[in-house]
N, CA, C and O atoms as a Maestro MAE file, in Angstrom:
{
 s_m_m2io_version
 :::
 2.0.0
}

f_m_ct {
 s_m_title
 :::
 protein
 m_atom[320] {
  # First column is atom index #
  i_m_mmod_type
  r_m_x_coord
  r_m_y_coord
  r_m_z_coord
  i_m_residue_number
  s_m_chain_name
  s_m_pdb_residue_name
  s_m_pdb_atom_name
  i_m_atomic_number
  :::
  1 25 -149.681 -57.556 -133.199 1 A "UNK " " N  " 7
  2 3 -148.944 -58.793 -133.067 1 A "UNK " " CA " 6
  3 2 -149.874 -59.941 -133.423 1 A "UNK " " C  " 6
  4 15 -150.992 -60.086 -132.928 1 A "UNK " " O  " 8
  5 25 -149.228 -60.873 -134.467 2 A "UNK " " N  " 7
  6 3 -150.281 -61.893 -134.446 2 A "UNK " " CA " 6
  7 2 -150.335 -62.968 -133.599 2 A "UNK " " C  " 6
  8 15 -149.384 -62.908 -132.820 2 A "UNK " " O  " 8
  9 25 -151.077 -63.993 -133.395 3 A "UNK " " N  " 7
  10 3 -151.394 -64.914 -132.275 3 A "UNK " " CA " 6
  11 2 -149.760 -65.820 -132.322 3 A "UNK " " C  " 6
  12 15 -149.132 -65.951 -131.272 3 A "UNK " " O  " 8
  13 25 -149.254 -66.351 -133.561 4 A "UNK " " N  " 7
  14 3 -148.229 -67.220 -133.815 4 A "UNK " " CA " 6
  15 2 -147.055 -66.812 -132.995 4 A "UNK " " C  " 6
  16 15 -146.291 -67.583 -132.413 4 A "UNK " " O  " 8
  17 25 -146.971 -64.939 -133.021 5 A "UNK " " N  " 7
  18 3 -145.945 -64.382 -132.482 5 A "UNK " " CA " 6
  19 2 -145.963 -64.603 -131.184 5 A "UNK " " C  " 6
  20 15 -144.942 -65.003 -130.624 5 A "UNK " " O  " 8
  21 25 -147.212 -64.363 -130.444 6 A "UNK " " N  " 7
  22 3 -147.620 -64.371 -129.226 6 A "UNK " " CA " 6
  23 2 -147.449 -65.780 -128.566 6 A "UNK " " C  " 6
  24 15 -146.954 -65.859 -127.442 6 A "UNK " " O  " 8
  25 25 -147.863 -66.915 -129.266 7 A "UNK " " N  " 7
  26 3 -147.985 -68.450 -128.781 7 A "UNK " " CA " 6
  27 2 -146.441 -68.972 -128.037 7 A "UNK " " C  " 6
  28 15 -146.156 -69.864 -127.238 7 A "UNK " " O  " 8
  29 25 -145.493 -67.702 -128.902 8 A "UNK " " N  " 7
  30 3 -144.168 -68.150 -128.437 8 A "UNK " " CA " 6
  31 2 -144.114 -67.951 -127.305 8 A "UNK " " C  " 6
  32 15 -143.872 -69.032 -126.767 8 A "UNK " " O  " 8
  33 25 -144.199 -67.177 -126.584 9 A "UNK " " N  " 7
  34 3 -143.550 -66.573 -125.005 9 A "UNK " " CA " 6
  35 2 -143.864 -66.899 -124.399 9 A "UNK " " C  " 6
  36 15 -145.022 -67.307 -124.477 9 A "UNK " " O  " 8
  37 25 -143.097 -67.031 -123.172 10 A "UNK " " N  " 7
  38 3 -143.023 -67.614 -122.112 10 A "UNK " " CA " 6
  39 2 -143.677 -66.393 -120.763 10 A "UNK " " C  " 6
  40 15 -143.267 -65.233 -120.704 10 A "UNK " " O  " 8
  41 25 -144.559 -66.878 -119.946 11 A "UNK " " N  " 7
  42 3 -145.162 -66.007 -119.211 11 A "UNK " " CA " 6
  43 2 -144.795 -66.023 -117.984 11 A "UNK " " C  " 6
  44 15 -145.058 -67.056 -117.368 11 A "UNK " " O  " 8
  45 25 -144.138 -64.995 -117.303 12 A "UNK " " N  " 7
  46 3 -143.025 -64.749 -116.352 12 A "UNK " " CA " 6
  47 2 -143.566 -64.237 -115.426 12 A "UNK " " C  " 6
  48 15 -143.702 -63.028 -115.608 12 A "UNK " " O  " 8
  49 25 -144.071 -64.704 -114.196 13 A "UNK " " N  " 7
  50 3 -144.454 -64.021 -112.952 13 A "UNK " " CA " 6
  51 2 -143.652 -63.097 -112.213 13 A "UNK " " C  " 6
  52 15 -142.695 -63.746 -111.791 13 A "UNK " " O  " 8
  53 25 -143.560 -61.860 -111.831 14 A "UNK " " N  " 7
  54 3 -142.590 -61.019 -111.389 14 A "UNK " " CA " 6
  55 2 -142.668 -60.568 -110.026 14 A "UNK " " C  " 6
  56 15 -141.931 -59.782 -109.430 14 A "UNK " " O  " 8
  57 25 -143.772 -61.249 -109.598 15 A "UNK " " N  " 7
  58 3 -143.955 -61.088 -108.155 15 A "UNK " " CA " 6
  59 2 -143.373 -62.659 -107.183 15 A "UNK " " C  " 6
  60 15 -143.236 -62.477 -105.973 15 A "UNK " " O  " 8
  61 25 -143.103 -63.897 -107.652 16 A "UNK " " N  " 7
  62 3 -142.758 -64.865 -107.167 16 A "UNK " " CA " 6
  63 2 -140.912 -64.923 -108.114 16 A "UNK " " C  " 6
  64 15 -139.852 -65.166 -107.537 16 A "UNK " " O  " 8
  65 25 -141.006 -64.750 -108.976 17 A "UNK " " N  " 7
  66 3 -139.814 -64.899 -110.279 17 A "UNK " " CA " 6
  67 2 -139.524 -66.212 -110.421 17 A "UNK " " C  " 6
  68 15 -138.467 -66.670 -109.986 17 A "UNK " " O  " 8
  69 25 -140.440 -66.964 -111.053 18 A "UNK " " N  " 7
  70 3 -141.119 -67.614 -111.705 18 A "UNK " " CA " 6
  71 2 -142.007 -68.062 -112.948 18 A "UNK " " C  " 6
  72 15 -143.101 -67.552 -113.190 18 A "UNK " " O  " 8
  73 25 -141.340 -69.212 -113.820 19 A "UNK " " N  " 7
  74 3 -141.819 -69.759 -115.395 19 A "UNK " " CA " 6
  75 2 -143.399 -70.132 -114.534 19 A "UNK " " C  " 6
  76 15 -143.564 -70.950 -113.629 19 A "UNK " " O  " 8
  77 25 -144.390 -69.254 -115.157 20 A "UNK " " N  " 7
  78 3 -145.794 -69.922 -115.142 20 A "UNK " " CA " 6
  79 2 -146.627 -70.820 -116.196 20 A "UNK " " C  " 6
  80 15 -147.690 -71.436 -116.115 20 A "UNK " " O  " 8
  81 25 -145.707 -70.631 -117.188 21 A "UNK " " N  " 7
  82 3 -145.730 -71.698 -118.784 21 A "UNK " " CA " 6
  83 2 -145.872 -70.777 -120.242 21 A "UNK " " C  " 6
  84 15 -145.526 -69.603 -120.366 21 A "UNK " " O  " 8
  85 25 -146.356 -71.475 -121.087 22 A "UNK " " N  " 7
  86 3 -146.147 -71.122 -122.597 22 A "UNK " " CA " 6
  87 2 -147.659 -70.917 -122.897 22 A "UNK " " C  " 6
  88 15 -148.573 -71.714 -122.682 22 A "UNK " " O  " 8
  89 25 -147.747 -69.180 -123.659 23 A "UNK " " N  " 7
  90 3 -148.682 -68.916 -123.693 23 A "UNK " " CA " 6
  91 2 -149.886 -69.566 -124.969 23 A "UNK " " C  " 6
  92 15 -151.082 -69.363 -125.181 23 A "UNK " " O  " 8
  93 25 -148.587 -70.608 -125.759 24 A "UNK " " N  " 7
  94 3 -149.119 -71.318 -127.299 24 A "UNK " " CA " 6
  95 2 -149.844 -72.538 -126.096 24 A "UNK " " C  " 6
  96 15 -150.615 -73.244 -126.746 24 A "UNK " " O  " 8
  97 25 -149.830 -72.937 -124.745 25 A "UNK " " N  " 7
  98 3 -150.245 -73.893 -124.358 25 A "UNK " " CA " 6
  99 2 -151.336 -73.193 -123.307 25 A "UNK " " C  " 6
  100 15 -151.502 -73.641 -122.173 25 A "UNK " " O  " 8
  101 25 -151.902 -72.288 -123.714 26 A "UNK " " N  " 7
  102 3 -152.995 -72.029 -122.553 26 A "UNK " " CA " 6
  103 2 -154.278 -71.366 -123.956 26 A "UNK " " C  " 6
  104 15 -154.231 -70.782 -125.039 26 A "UNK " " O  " 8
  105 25 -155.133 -71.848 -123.164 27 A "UNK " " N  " 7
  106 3 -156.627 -71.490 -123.109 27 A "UNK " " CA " 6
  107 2 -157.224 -69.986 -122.975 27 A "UNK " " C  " 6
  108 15 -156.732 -69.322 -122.062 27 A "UNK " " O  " 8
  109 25 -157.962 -69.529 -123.563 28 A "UNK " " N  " 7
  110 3 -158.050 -68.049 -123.683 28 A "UNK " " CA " 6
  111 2 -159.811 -67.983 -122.956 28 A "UNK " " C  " 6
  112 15 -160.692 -68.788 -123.258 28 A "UNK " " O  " 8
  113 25 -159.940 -67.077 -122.187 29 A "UNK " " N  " 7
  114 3 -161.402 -67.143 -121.690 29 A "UNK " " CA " 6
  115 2 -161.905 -65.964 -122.094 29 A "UNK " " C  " 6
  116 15 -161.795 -65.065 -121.261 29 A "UNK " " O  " 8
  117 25 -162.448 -65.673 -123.162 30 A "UNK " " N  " 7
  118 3 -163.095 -64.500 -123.736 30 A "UNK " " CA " 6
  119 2 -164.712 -64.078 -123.237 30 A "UNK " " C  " 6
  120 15 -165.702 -64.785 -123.429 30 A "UNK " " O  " 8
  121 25 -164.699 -63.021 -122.697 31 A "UNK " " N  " 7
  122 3 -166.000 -62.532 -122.822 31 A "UNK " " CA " 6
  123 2 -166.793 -62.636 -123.690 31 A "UNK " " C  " 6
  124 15 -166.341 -62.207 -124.752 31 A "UNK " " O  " 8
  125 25 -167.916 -63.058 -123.763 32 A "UNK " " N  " 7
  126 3 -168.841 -63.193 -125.094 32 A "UNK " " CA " 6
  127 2 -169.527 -62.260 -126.021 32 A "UNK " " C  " 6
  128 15 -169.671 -62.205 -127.243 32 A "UNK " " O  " 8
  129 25 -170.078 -61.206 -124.518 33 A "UNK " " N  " 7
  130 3 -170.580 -59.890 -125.373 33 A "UNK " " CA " 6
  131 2 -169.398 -59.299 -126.080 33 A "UNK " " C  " 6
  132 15 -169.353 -59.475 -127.298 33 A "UNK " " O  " 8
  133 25 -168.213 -58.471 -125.372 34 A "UNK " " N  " 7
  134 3 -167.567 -57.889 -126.140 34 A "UNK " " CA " 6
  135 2 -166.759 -58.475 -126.612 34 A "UNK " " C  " 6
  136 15 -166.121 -57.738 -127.364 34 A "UNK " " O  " 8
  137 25 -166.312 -59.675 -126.599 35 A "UNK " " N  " 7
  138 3 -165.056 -60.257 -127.636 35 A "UNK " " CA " 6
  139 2 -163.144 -59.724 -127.165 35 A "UNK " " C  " 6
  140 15 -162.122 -59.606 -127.841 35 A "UNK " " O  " 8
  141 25 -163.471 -59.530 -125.666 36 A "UNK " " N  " 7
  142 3 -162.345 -58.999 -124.769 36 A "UNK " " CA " 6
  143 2 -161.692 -60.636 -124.164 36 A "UNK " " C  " 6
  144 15 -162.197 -61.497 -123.443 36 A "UNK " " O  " 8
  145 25 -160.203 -60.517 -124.937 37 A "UNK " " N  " 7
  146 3 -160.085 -61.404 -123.378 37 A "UNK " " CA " 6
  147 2 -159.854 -61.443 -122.223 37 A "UNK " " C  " 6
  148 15 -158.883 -60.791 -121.837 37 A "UNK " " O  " 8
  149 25 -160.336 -61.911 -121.621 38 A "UNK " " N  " 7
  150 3 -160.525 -62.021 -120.163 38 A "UNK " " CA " 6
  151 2 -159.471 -62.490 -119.285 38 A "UNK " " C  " 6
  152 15 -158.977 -61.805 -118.388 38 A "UNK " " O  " 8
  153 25 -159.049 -64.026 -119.655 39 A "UNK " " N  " 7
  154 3 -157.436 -64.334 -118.769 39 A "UNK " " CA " 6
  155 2 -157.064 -65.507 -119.397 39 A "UNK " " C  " 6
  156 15 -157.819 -66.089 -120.176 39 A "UNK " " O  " 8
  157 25 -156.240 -65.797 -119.187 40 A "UNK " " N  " 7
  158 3 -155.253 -67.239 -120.068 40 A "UNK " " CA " 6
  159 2 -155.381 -68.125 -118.720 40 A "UNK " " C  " 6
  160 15 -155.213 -68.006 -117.506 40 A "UNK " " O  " 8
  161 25 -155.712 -68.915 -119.508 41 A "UNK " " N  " 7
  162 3 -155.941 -70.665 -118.349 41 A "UNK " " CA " 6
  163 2 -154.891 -71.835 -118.894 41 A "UNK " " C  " 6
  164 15 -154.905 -72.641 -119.825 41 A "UNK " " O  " 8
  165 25 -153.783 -71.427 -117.592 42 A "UNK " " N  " 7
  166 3 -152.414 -72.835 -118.210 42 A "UNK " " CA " 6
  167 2 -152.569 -74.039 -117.393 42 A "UNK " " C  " 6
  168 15 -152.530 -73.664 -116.221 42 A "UNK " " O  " 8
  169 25 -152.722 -75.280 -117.450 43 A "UNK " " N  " 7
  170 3 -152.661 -76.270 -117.180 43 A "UNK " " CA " 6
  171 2 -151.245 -76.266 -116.293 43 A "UNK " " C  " 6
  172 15 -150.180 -75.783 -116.677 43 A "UNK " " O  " 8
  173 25 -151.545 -77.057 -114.746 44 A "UNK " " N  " 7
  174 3 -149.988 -76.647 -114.063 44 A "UNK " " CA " 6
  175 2 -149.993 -78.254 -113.791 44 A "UNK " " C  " 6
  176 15 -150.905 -78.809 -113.177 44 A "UNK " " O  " 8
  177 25 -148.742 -79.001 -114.380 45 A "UNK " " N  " 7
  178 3 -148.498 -79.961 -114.093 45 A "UNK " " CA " 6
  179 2 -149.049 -81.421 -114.620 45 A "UNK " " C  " 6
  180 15 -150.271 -81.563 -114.662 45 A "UNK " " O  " 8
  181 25 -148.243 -82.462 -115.006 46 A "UNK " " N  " 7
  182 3 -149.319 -83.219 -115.467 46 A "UNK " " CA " 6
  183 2 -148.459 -84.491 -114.926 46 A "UNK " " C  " 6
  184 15 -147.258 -84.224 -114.909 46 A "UNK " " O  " 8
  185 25 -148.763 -85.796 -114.483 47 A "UNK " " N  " 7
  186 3 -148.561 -87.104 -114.697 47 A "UNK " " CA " 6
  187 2 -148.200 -87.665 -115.751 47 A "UNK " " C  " 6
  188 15 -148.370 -87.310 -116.918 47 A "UNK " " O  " 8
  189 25 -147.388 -89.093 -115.078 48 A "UNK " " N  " 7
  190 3 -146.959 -89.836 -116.704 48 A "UNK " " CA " 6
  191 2 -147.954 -90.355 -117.731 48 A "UNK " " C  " 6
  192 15 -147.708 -90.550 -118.921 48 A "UNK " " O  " 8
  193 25 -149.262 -90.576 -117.027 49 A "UNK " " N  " 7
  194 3 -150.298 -90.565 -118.350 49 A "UNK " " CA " 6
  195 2 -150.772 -89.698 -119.065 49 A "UNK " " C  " 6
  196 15 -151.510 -89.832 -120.041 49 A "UNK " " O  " 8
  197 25 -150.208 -88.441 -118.429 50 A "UNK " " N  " 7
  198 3 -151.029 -87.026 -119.374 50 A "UNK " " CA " 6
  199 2 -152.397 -86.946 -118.448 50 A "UNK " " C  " 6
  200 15 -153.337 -86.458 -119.075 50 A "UNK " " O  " 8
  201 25 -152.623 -87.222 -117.448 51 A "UNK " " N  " 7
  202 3 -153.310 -86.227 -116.630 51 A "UNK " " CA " 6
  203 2 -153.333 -85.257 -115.830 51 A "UNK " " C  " 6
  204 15 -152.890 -85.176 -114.684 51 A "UNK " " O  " 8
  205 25 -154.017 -84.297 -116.649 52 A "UNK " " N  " 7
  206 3 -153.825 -82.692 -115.761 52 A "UNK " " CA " 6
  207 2 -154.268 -82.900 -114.260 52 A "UNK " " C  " 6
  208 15 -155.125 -83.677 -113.839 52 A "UNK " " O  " 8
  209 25 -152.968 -81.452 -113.110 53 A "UNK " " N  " 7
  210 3 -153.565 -81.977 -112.078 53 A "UNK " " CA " 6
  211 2 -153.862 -80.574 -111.480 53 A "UNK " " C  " 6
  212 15 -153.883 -80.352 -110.269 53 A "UNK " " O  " 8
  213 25 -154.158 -79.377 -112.735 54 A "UNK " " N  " 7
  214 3 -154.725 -78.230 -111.958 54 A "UNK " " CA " 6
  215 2 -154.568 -77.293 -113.121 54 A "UNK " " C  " 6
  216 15 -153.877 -77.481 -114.122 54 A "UNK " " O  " 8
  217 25 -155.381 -76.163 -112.806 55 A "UNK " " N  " 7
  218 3 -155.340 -74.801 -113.804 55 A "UNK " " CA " 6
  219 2 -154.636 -73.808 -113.297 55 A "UNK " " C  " 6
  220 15 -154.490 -73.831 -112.075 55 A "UNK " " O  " 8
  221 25 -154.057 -72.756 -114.017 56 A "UNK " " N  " 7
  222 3 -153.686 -71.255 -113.186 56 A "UNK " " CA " 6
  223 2 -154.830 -70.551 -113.736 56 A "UNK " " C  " 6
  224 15 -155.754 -71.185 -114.246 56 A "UNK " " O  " 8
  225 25 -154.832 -69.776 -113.694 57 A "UNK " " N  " 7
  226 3 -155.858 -68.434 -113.829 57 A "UNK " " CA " 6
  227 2 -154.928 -67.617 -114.190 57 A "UNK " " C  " 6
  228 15 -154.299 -67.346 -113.167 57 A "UNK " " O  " 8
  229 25 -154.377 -66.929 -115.310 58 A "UNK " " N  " 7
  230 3 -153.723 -65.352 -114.983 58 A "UNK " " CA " 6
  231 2 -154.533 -64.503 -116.182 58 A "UNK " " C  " 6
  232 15 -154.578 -64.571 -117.410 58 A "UNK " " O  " 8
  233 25 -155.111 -63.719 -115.215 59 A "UNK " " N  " 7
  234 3 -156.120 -62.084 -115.625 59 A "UNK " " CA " 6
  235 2 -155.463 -61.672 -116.184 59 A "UNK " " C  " 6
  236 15 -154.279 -61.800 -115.875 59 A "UNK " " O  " 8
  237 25 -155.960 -60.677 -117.740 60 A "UNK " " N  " 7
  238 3 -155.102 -60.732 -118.584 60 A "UNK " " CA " 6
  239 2 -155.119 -59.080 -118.085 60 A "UNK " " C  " 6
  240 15 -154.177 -58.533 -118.658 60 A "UNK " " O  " 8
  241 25 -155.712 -58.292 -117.390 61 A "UNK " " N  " 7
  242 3 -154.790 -57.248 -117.158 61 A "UNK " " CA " 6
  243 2 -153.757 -57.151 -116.094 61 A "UNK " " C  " 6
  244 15 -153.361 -56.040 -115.740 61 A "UNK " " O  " 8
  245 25 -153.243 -58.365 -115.502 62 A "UNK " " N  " 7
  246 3 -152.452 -58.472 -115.017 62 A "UNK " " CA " 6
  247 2 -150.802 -59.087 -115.493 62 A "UNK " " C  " 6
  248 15 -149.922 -59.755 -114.950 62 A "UNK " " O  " 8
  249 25 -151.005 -58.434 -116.788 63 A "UNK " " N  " 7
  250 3 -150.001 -58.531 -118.074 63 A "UNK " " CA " 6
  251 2 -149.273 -57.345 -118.199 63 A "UNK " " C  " 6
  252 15 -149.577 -56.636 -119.159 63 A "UNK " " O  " 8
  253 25 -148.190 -56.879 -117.294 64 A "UNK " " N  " 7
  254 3 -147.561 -55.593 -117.539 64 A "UNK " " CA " 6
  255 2 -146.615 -55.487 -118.782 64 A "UNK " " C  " 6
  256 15 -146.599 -54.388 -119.336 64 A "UNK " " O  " 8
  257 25 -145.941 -56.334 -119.221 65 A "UNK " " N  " 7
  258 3 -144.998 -56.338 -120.598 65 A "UNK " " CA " 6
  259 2 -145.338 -57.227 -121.180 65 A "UNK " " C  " 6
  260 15 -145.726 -58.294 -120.705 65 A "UNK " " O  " 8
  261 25 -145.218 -56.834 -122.702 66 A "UNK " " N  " 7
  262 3 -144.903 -58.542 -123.910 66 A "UNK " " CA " 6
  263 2 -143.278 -57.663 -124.217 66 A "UNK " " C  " 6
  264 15 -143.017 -56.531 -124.625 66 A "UNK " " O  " 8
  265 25 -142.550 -58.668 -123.847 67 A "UNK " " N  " 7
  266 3 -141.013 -58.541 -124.786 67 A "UNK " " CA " 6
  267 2 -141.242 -59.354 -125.712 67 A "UNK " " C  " 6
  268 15 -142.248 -59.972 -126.061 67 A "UNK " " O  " 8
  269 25 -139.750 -59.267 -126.239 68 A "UNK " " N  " 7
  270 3 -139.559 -60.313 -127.637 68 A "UNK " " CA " 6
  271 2 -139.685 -61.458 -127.304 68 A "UNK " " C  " 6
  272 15 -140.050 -62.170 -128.240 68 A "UNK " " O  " 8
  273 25 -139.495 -62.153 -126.031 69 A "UNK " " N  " 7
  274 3 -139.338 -63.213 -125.919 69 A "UNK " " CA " 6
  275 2 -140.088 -63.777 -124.844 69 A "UNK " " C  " 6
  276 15 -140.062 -65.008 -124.860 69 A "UNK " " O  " 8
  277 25 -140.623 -63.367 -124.090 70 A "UNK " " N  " 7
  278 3 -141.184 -63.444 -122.505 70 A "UNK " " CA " 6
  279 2 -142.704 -62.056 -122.426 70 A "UNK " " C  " 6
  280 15 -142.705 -60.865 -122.738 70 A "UNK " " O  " 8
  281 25 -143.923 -63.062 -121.807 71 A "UNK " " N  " 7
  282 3 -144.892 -61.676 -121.605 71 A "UNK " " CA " 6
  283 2 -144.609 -62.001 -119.829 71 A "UNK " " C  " 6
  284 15 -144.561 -63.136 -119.355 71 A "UNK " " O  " 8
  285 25 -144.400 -60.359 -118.817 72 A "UNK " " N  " 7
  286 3 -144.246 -60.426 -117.797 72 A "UNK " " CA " 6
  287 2 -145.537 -59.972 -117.251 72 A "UNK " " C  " 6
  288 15 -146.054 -58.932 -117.660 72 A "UNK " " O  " 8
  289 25 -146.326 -61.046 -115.927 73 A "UNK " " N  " 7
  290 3 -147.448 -60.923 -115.404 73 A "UNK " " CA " 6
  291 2 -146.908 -60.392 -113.776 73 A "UNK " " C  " 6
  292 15 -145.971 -60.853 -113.124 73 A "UNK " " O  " 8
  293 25 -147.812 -59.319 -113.422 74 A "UNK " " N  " 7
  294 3 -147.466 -59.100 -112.215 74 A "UNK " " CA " 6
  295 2 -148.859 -59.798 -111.170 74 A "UNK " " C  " 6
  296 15 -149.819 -59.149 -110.756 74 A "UNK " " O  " 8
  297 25 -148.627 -61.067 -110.969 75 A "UNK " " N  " 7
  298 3 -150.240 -61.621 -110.365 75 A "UNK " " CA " 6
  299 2 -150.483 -60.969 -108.742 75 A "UNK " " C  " 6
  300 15 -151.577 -60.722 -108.235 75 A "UNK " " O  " 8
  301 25 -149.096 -60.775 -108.098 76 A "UNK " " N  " 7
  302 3 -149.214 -60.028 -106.186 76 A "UNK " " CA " 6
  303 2 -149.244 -61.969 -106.161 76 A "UNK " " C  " 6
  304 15 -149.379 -62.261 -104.973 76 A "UNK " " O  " 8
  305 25 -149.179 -63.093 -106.891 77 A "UNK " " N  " 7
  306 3 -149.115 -64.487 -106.529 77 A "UNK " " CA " 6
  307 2 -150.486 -64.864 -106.051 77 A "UNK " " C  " 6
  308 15 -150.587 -65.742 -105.194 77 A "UNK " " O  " 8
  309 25 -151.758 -64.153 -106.633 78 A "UNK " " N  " 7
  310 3 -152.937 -64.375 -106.647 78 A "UNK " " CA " 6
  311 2 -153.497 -65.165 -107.799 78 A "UNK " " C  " 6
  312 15 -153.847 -64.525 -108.790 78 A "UNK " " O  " 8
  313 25 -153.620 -66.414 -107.796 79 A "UNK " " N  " 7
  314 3 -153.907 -67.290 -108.777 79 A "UNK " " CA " 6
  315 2 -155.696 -67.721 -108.089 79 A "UNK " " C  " 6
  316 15 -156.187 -67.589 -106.968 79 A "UNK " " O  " 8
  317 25 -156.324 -68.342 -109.594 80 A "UNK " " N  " 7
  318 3 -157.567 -68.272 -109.078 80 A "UNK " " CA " 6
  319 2 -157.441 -70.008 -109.178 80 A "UNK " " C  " 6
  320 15 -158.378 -70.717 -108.810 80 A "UNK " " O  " 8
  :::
 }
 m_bond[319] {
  # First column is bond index #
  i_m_from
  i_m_to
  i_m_order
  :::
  1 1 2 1
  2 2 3 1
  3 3 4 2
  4 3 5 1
  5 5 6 1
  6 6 7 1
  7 7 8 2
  8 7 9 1
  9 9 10 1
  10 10 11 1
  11 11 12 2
  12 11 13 1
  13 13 14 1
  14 14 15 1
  15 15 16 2
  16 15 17 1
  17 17 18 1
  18 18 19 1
  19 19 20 2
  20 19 21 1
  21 21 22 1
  22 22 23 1
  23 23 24 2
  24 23 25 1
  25 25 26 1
  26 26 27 1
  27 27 28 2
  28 27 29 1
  29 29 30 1
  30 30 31 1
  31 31 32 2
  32 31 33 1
  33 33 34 1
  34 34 35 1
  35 35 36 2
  36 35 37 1
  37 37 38 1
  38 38 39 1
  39 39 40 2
  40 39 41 1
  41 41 42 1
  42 42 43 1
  43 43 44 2
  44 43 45 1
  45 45 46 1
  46 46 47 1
  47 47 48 2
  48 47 49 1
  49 49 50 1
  50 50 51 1
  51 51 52 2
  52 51 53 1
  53 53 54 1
  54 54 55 1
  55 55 56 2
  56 55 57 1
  57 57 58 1
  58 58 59 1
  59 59 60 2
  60 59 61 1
  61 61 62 1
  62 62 63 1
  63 63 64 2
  64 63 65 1
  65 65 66 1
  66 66 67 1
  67 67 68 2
  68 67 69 1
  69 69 70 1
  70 70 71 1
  71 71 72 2
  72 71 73 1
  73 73 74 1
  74 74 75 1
  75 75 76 2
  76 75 77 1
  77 77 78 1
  78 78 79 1
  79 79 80 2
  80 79 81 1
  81 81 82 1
  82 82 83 1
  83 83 84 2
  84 83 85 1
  85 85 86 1
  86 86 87 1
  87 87 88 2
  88 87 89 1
  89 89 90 1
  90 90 91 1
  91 91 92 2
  92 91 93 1
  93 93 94 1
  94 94 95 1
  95 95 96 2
  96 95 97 1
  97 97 98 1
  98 98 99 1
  99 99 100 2
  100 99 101 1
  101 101 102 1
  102 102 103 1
  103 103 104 2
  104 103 105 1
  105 105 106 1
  106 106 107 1
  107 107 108 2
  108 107 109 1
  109 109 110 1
  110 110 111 1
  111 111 112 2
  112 111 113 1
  113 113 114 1
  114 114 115 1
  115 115 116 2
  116 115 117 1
  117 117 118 1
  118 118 119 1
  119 119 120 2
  120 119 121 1
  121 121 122 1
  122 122 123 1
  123 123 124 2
  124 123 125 1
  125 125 126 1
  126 126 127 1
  127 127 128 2
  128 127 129 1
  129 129 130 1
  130 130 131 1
  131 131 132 2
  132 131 133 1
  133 133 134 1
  134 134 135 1
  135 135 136 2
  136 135 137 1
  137 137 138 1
  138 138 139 1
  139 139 140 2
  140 139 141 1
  141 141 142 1
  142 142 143 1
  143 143 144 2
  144 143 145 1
  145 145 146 1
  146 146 147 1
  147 147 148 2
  148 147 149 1
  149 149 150 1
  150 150 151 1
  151 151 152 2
  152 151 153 1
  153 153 154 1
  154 154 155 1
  155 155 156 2
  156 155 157 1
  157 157 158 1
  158 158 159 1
  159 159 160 2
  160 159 161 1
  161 161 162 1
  162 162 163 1
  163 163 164 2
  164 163 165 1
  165 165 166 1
  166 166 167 1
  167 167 168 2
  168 167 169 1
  169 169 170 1
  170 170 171 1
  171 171 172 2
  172 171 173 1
  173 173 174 1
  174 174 175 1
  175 175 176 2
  176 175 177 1
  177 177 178 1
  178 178 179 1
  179 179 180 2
  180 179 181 1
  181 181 182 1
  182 182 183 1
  183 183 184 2
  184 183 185 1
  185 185 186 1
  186 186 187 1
  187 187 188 2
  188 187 189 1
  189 189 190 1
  190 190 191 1
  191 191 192 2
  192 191 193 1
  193 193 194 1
  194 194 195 1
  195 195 196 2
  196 195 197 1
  197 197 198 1
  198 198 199 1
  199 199 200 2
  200 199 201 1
  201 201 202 1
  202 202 203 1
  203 203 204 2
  204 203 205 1
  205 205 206 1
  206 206 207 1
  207 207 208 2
  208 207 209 1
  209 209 210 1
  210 210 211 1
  211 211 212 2
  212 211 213 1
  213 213 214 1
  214 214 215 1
  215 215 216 2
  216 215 217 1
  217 217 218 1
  218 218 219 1
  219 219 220 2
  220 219 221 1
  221 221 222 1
  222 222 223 1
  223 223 224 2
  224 223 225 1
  225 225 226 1
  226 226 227 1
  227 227 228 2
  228 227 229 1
  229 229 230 1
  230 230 231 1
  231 231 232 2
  232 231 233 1
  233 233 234 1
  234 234 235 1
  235 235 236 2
  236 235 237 1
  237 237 238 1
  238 238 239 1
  239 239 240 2
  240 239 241 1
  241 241 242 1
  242 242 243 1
  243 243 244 2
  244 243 245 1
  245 245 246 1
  246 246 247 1
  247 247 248 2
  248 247 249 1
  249 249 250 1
  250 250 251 1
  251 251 252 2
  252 251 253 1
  253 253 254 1
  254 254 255 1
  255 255 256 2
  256 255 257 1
  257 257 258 1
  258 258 259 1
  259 259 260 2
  260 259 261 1
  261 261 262 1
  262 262 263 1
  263 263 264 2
  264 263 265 1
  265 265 266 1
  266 266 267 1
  267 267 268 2
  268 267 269 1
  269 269 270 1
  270 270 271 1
  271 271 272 2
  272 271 273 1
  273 273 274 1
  274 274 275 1
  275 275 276 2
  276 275 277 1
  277 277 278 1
  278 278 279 1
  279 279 280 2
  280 279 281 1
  281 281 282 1
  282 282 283 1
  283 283 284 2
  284 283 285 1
  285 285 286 1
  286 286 287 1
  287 287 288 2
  288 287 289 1
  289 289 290 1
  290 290 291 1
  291 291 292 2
  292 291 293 1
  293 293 294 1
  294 294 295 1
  295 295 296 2
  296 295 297 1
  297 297 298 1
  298 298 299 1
  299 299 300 2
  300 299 301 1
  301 301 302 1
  302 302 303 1
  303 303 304 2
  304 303 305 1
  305 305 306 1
  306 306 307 1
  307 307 308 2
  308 307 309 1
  309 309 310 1
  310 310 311 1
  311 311 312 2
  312 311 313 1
  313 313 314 1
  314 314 315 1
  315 315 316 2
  316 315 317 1
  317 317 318 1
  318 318 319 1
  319 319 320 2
  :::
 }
}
């Protein structure tokens, strides 16, 4: 799958059932030695000036499905 395909979906918590955001709007934290990623960092919430007012954390093996349209995360609602 390429990244463009991926940027689309929407990342679906299945333990709260809950929109945690759009994966084209999060941050990727890659390991350096091996070039693994590690977890997607979404910005939660922002003000009318565009200031962020927090990060999620979701571990990327805590990614049980990519559908066509939605990747479903099972977090247990453990955010870092």
């Amino acid at each position: 799958m390429r990244w463009s395909e991926f940027a689309e979906k929407e990342l679906i918590d299945v333990s709260g059932g809950e929109r945690i955001g759009s994966v084209g709007q999060a941050d990727l934290l890659i390991d350096p030695q091996t070039g693994e990623i590690y977890s997607l960092l979404l910005t939660v919430g922002s003000s009318w000036f565009g200031k962020k007012q927090g990060t999620r954390e979701v571990i990327w093996n805590h990614i049980k499905k990519i559908g066509p349209e939605m990747v479903i995360v099972d977090s247990g609602n453990k955010y870092r």
